[in-house]
N, C-alpha and C positions, 0 to 999 in steps of 0.2 A: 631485480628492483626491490625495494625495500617498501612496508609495508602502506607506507604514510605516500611513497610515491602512487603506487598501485593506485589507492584510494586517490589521488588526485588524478590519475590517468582517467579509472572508469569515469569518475563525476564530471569530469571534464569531458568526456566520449557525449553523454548523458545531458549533459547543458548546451550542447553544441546542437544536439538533436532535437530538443524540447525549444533553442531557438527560432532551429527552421523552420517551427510552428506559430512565431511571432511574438513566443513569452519568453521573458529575462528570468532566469532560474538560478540562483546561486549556487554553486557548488559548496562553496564551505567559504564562512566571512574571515578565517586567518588561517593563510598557508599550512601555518604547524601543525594543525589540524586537533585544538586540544581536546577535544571530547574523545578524539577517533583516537589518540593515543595512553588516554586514561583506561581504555581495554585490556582484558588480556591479550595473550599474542592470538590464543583459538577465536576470541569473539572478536578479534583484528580480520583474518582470514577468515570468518563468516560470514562480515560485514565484507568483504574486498567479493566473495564469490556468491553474491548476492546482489551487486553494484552489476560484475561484471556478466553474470544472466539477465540482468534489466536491460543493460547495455545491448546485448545482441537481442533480446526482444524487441526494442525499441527501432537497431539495424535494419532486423529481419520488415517489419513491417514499412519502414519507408525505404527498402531492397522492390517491396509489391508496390511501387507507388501509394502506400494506404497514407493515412494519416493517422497521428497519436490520439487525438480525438475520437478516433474509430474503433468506441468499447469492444464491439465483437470482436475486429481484428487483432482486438491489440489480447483480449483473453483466450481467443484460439489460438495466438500464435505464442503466448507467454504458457497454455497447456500443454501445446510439441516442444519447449523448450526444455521445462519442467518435468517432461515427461510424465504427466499426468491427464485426469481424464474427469468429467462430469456425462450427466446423463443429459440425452435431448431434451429430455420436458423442462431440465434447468436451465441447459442456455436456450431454452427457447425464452424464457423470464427475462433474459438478457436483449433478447431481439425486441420483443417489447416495450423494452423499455432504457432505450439508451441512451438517457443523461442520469441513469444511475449509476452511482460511484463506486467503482467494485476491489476489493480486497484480495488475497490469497495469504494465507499462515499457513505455518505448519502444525506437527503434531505438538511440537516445543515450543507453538506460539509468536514464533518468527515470522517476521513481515517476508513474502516473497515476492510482492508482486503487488500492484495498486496502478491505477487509470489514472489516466496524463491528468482526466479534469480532478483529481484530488488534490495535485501539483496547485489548482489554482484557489484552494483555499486553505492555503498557509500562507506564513512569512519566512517559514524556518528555511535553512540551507539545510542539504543532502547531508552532509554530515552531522547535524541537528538529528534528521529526521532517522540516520542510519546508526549513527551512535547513543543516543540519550534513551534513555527507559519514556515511554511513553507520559507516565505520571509525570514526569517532571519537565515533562511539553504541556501538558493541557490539564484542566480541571473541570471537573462536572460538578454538579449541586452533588447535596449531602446526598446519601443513599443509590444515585444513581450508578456509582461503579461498583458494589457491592451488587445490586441488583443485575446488571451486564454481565459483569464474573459470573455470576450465580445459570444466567441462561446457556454461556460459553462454556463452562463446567457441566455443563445437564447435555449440551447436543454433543461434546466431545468423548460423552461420559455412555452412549448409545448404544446396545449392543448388536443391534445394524442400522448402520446411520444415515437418516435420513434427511432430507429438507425440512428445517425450521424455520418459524416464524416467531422469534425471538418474545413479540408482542408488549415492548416498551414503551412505546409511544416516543414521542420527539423530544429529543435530547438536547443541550444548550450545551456548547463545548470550545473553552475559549484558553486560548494561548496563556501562557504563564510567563514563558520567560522573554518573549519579546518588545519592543517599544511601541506596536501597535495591539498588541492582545487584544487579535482577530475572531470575531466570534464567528462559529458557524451551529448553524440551526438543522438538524439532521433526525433522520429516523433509519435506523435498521430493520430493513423488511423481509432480509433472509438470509440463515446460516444454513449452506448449502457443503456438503461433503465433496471434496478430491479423494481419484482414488488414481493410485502406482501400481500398473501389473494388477488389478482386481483388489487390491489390499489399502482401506481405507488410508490416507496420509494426509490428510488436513484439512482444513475450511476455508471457501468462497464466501466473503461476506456483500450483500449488496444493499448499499446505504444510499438513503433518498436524500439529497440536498435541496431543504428548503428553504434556505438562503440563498434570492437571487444574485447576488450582489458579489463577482469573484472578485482577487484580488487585484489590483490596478499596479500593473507593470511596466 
């Protein structure tokens, strides 16, 4: 299969499954896919083997009857996929508190992984969200991503990495390229380290949504 198919298999595996949930999720607004084929061929096939471990994340958990809504489930089971690991007192942070909205990067800062309810405050299609550089989705006030960089660069930067509390306060973070330029109202409460085989490999972020209001689908 070619590359542009690939990319419309998984998203489409991924839309099917986030419907059985009761939400209408675009996969990509034009077949061609243009953002996904402005890539290189490697950030093509990063982007494809990144869709296609969401995909069976997503399997794996409604395989257990769970549902996508079900942060625990859905970050223990996207950790055995990923084959990675966090310590108990972190996802205990999780059990706690589960309508926080949780992240996975890597070491390269690539998205690997994020909870259904993030899905519910955008407007972008899968291929928006898999293809385009962050910046040039959303916008913050002056200084505020110069400030963000600065904490993600200090916890990455760790010489045994611990759980952080980033300590930004509430962030205003609003669509740029879309017809509704959605704002969402958010706080990041903690950069939390993954670790592969013992060997630090990226960060858990978990972000408070204080915007009640999801998107209407």
């Amino acid at each position: 299969m070619s590359s542009t198919a690939l990319f419309r298999y998984y998203s489409q595996i991924i839309s099917e499954l986030i419907e059985g949930e009761g939400i209408l999720f675009r996969a990509y607004a034009d077949p061609q896919l243009p953002h996904f084929t402005q890539l290189s061929n490697e950030e093509q096939m990063s982007v494809i083997e990144n869709l296609r471990l969401y995909s069976e994340i997503c399997s794996r958990v409604h395989a257990q009857d769970g549902s996508l809504y079900d942060n625990r489930l859905m970050v223990i089971t996207a950790l055995d996929v990923l084959g990675m690991t966090i310590t108990p007192e972190d996802l205990a942070l999780i059990d706690n508190a589960p309508d926080l909205m949780i992240e996975m990067y890597s070491l390269n800062h690539v998205q690997l992984f994020r909870t259904f309810n993030l899905l519910e405050t955008t407007t972008y299609t899968f291929e928006d969200l898999c293809s385009r550089k962050w910046y040039h989705l959303y916008e913050r006030a002056p200084g505020e991503h110069e400030k963000m960089v600065e904490k993600v660069m200090e916890f990455y930067g760790q010489k045994q990495p611990v759980r952080m509390a980033p300590g930004l306060g509430t962030n205003i973070i609003k669509e740029k390229a879309t017809l509704e330029k959605l704002v969402c109202i958010a706080e990041m409460e903690w950069l939390i380290p993954l670790w592969k085989k013992g060997v630090f490999a990226g960060a858990m972020t978990l972000i408070r949504n204080k915007n009640p209001e999801t998107v209407k689908r």
